[in-house]
C-alpha positions, 0 to 999 in steps of 0.5 A, a space after each residue: 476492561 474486562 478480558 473477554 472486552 479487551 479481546 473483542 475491542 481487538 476484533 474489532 480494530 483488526 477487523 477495521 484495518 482489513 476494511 481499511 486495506 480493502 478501501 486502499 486495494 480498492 484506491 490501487 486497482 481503480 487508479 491504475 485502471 483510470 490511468 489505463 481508460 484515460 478516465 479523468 473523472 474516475 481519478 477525480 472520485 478517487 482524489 475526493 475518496 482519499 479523505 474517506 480512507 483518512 477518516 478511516 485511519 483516524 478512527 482506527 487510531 483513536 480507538 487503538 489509543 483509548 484502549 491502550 489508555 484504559 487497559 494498559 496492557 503488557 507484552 504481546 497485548 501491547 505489541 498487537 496494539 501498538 502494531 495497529 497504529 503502524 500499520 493503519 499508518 502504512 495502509 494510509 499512505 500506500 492510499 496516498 500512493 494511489 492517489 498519486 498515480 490518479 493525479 498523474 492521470 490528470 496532468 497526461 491529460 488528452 494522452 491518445 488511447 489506448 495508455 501503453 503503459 508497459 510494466 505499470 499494470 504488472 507492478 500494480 498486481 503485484 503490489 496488491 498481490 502483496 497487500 493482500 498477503 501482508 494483510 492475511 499474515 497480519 490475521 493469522 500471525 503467520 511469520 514465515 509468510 510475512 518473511 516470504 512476502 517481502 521477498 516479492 518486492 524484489 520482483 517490484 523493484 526490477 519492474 521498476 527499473 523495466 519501466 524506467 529503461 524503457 521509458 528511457 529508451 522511448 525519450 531518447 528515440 522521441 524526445 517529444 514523449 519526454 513528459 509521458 514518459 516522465 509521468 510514466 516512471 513517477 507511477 512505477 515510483 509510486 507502486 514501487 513505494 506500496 510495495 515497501 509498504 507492504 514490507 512494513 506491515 509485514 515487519 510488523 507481523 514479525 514483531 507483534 508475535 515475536 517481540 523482535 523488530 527485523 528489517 525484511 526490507 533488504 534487496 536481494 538483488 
């Protein structure tokens, strides 16, 4: 494999990771709007849809390993390469994230509207606020804003626990919202946990233009 294919074979997969992020945001925002309408069939579709984001991943992934497999390249080369299939992995499962929050959708079942769905629509925000810029530093290689990213996820996870003492507060005023409540802090849990994902890709960032692995994922709060 020539230079200028190998350059273009990377393109290509960074270009197919950016459309797998795309579906992934697209999976976020829709499941949490279903959970807002109450909507029962849009949280169906995006179940169903959660294979074509794993279809997704499984082509990036076998592409990157059949040109690490016929290149063999070194260094930076190697770390772009080897980066893909890290994040493509993170991408996957902040998708399953959002299928969770749409299965959640499913078991409120008849939940009165409209949702109050306290902090979760904020969490969900700034979770794709850092999806978005994770993704945009992964293209321009831009380690100062992967390092600034990660501090965001403070600000996620003290919405988390927003939702969690309110949702508290709520049970114990009326015990008969205990279930909803429940299921309200398995949401905030579920964006609480794509927002670390995001954290990882950008520790990927990090690595792929500096060779050092940092974990930026330390709370600072």
């Amino acid at each position: 494999m020539t230079r200028d294919l190998f350059n273009a074979e990377l393109r290509q997969l960074q270009d197919d990771v950016l459309i797998l992020g795309s579906m992934t945001e697209k999976a976020i925002l829709d499941a949490v709007q279903a959970l807002r309408d109450g909507d029962a069939a849009w949280s169906r579709k995006i179940i169903d849809d959660d294979n074509r984001v794993n279809h997704k991943r499984f082509e990036i992934e076998n592409r990157t390993i059949f040109v690490i497999a016929s290149q063999q390249p070194m260094a930076t080369d190697l770390r772009s390469l080897a980066s893909i299939l890290y994040i493509i992995t993170d991408l996957e499962r902040i998708a399953d994230h959002a299928e969770g929050i749409a299965r959640i959708n499913l078991m409120l079942g008849d939940e009165p509207l409209p949702r109050k769905l306290g902090y979760i629509p904020v969490m969900a925000e700034k979770a794709v606020e850092m999806l978005r810029a994770s993704l945009k530093a992964y293209i321009e290689h831009d380690v100062d804003a992967a390092r600034a990213i990660c501090d965001s996820d403070d600000a996620v996870d003290q919405l988390q626990d927003a939702v969690y003492d309110a949702s508290i507060q709520a049970m114990i005023a009326d015990p008969a919202t205990v279930q909803r409540n429940t299921y309200l802090i398995w949401c905030a849990h579920n964006l609480e946990r794509i927002a670390d994902r995001c954290t990882n890709i950008c520790e990927r960032v990090v690595y792929t233009v500096t060779g050092h692995m940092d974990e930026l994922n330390v709370s600072k709060y």
